[in-house]
C-alpha positions in Angstrom: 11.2 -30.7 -57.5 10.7 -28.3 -54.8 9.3 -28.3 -51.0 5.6 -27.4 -50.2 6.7 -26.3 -46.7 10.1 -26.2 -44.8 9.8 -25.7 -41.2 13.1 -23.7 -40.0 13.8 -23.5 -36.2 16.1 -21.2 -34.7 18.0 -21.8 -31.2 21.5 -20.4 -30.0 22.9 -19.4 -33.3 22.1 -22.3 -35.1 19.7 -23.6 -37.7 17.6 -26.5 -38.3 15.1 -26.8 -41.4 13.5 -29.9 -42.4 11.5 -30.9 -45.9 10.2 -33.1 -47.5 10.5 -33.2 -51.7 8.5 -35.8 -53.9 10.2 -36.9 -56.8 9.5 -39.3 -59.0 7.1 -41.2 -57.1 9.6 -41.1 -54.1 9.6 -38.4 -50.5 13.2 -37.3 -49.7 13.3 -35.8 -46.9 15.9 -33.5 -46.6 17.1 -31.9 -43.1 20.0 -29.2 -42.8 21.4 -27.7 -39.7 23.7 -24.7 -39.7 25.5 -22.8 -37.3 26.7 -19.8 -37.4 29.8 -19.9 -35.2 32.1 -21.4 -36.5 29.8 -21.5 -39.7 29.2 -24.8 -40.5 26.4 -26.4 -42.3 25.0 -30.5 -42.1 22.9 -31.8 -45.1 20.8 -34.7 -44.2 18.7 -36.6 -46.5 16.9 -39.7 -46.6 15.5 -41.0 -49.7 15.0 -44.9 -51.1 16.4 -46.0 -47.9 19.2 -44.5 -48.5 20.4 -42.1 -45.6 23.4 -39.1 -46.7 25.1 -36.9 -44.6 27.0 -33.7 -46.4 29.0 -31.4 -44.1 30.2 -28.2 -45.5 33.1 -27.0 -43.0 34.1 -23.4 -42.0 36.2 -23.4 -45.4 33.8 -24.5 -47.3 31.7 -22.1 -46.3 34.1 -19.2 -46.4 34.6 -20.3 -50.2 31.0 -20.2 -50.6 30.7 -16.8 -49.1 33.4 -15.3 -50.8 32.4 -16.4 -54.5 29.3 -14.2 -53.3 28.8 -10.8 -55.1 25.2 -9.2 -54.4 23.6 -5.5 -54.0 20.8 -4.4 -52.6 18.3 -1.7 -53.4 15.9 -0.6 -50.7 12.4 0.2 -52.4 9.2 2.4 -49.8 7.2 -0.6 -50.8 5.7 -1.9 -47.8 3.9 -5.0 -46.7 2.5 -7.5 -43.9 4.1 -10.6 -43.8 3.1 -13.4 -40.8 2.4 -9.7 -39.0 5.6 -8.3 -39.4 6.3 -4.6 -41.4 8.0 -5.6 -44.1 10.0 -3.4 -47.2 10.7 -4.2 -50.7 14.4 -4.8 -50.6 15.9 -5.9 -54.8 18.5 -7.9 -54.8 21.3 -7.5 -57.6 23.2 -10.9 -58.3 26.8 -10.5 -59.6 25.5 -12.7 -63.0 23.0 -10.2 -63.3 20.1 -11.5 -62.1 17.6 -9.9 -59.5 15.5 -11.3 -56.8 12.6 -9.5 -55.0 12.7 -9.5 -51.8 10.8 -8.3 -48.8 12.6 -7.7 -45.2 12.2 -7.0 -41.7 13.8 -4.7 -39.5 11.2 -6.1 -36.6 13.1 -9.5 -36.1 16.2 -11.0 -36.1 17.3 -14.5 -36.9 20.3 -16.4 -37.5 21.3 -17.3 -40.6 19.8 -20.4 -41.9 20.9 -22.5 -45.5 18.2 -19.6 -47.4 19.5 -16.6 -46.0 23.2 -17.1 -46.0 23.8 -16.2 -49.1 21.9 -12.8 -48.6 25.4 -11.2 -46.8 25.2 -7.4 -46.1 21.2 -7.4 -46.3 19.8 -5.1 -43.6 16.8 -6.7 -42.4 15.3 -10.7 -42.5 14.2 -11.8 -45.0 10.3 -13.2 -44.6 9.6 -13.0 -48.7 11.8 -13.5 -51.6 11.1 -14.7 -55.3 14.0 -15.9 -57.9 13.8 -16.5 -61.5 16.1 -18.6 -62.8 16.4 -21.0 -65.7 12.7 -20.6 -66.8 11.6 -21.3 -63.1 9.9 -18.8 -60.4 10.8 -19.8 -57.3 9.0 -18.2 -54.0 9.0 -18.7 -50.7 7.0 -17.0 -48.5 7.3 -17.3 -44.1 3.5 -18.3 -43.3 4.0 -18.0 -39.8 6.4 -17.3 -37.3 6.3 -18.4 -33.2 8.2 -18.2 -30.3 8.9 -20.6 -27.6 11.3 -23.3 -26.5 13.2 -25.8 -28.9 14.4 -28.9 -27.9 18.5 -28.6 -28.4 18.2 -32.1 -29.9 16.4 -30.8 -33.1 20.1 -29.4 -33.7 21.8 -32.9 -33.1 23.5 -35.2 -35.9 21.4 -38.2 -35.6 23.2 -41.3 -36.0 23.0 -44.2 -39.1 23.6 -41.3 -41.8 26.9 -42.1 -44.4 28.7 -39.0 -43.5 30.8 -37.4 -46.3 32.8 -34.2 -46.9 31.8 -31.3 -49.7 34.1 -32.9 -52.2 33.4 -35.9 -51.3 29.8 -35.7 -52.6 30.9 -33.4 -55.3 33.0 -36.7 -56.7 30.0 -38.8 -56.3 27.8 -36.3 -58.2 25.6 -35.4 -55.0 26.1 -31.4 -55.2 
């Protein structure tokens, strides 16, 4: 199951994206907050009464990075996208599989939980489309504003069982 819509918000180096994903006749919602110095990342989600906190630490996320192995081929394709320029960037996995991609040089966020993995990419990304396993995945930014964002969008609310990486991994929740 995949999100209709996340909603990302950007604030002082850090990230905060929030979903919601219907599955079998149940909404998760899922929220994740990143920062970006030191890089650490918070997966919240809330599904079945059930509330789960997964925090990735600055090792874990160094481990993540490094495992990383992508190229990046810079097409003249142009576009729009939510009124920015944007150019057809391919992406060149290290299993072999490519991802279409479309970036802007007009704007510049931090990294949230979908671009992180994108290292050395000149340019944000506002368009990309995986295939994998028989699936197409797209996502697409519909719009993008500026103003002010509450720094408690970016706080740890309480009444979530808080675990580590492997500590999920053990209980299957990766």
């Amino acid at each position: 199951a995949f999100p209709k819509e996340i909603t990302t918000f950007y604030k002082d180096g850090k990230s905060f994206s929030g979903m919601e994903i219907s599955m079998m006749g149940q909404t998760m919602k899922m929220n994740v907050v990143m920062e970006t110095t030191p890089a650490k990342m918070t997966m919240l989600m809330d599904m079945m009464g059930q509330k789960i906190g997964i925090v990735s630490s600055e090792e874990d996320m160094k481990t993540i990075m490094d495992t990383i192995q992508i190229s990046y081929e810079y097409l003249d394709f142009k576009k729009q996208i939510a009124g920015y320029n944007c150019q057809k960037v391919i992406a060149k996995m290290g299993s072999g599989q490519t991802m279409e991609m479309f970036v802007t040089n007009d704007l510049v966020m931090p990294q949230s939980q979908y671009t992180m993995t994108f290292k050395g990419l000149k340019g944000t990304p506002l368009e990309f489309t995986q295939k994998q396993n028989g699936l197409t995945v797209k996502m697409v930014a519909t719009s993008i504003k500026e103003g002010s964002v509450d720094a408690g969008k970016f706080v740890i609310p309480e009444g979530y069982m808080m675990m580590t990486m492997k500590e999920a991994a053990a209980m299957g929740l990766n």
